[in-house]
C-alpha positions as CSV (number, residue, x, y, z in Angstrom):
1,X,67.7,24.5,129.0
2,X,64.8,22.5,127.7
3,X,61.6,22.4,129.8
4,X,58.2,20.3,129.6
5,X,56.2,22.7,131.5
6,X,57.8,23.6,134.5
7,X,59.9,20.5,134.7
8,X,63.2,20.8,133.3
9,X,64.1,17.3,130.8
10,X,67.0,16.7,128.8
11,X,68.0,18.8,125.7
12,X,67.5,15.6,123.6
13,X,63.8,15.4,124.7
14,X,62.9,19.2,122.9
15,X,62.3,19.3,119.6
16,X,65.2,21.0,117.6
17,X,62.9,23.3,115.5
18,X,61.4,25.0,118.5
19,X,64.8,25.5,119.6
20,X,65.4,29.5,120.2
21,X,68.0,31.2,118.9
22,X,71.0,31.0,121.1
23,X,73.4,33.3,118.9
24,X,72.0,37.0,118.2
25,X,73.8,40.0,116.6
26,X,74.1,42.6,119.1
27,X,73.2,46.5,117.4
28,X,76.8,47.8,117.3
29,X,77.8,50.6,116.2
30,X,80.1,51.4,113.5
31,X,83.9,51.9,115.1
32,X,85.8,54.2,113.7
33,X,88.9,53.0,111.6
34,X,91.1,56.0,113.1
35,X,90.6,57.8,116.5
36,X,93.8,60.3,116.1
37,X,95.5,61.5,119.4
38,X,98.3,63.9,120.4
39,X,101.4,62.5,122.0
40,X,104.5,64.2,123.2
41,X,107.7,63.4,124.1
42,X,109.1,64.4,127.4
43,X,110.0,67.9,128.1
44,X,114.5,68.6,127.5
45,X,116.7,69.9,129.9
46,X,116.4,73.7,130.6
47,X,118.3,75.2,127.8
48,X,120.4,78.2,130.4
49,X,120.8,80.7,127.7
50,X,117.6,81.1,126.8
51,X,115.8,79.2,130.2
52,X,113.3,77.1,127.4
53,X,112.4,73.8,127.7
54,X,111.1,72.2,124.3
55,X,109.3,68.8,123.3
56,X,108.1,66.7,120.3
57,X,105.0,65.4,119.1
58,X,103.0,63.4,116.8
59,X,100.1,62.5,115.9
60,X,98.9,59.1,116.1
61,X,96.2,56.5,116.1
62,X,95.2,55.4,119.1
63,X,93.6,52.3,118.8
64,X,97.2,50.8,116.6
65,X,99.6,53.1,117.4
66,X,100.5,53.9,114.1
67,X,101.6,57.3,112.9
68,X,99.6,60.0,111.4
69,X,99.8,62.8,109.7
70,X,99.5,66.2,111.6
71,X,96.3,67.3,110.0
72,X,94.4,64.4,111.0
73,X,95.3,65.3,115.0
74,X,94.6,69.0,113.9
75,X,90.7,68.9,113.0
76,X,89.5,67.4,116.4
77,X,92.2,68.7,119.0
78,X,94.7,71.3,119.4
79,X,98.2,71.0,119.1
80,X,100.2,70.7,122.0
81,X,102.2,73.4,123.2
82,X,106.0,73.2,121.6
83,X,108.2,75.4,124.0
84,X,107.6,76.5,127.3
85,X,109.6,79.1,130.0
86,X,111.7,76.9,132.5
87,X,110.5,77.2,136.0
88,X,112.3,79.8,137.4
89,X,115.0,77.7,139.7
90,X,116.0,76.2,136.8
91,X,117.2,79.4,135.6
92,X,119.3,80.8,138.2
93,X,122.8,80.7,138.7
94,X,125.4,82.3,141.3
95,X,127.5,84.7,140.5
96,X,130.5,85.8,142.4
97,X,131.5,89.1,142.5
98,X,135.3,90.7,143.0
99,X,136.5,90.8,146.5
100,X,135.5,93.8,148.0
101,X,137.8,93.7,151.2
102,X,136.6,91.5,153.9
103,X,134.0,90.4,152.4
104,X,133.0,89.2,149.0
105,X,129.0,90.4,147.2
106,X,127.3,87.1,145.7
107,X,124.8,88.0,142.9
108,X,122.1,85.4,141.5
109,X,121.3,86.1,137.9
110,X,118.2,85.3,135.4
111,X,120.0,83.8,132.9
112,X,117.1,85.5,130.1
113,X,115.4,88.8,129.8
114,X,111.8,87.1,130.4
115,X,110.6,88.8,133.9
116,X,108.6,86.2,135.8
């Protein structure tokens, strides 16, 4: 806005070379090329012999997505756990029993020798 005083005029009535800047650098700074991040698959099905569930990961840039190697992930964050117990229903099952006369016994079994 161009301004004789307090009265606003017409840009053509300023002179150019008094003209302020209207494009300034803001003080930015430096972005990193790579911000590595952890990301992991979805956990499998409960394996029933051994009542573990088990996942993937890699390492990868967040900012394009592209894929990293593991160390890069390594020096700012943990890895993400690999294997982990089932929850506990997952690893039950019924079990029948031989008749017994009248009636008949029903057993539910850990399928694993972890004790929760």
């Amino acid at each position: 806005m161009c301004k004789n005083q307090e009265e606003i005029v017409k840009v053509e009535e300023c002179d150019d070379a008094d003209r302020p800047i209207t494009i300034k650098q803001c003080s930015m700074i430096p972005c990193q090329n790579v911000i590595p991040i952890w990301m992991a698959s979805d956990w499998t099905q409960c394996d029933l012999q051994t009542c573990i569930q088990t996942r993937t990961i890699q390492c990868i840039d967040s900012i394009n997505r592209g894929n990293l190697s593991m160390t890069d992930c390594t020096q700012s964050q943990d890895e993400p756990v690999l294997n982990r117990i089932c929850p506990v229903s997952d690893c039950l099952e019924w079990h029948v029993a031989q008749w017994h006369g009248v009636g008949f016994n029903v057993l539910i079994k850990f399928m694993m020798n972890y004790s929760f």
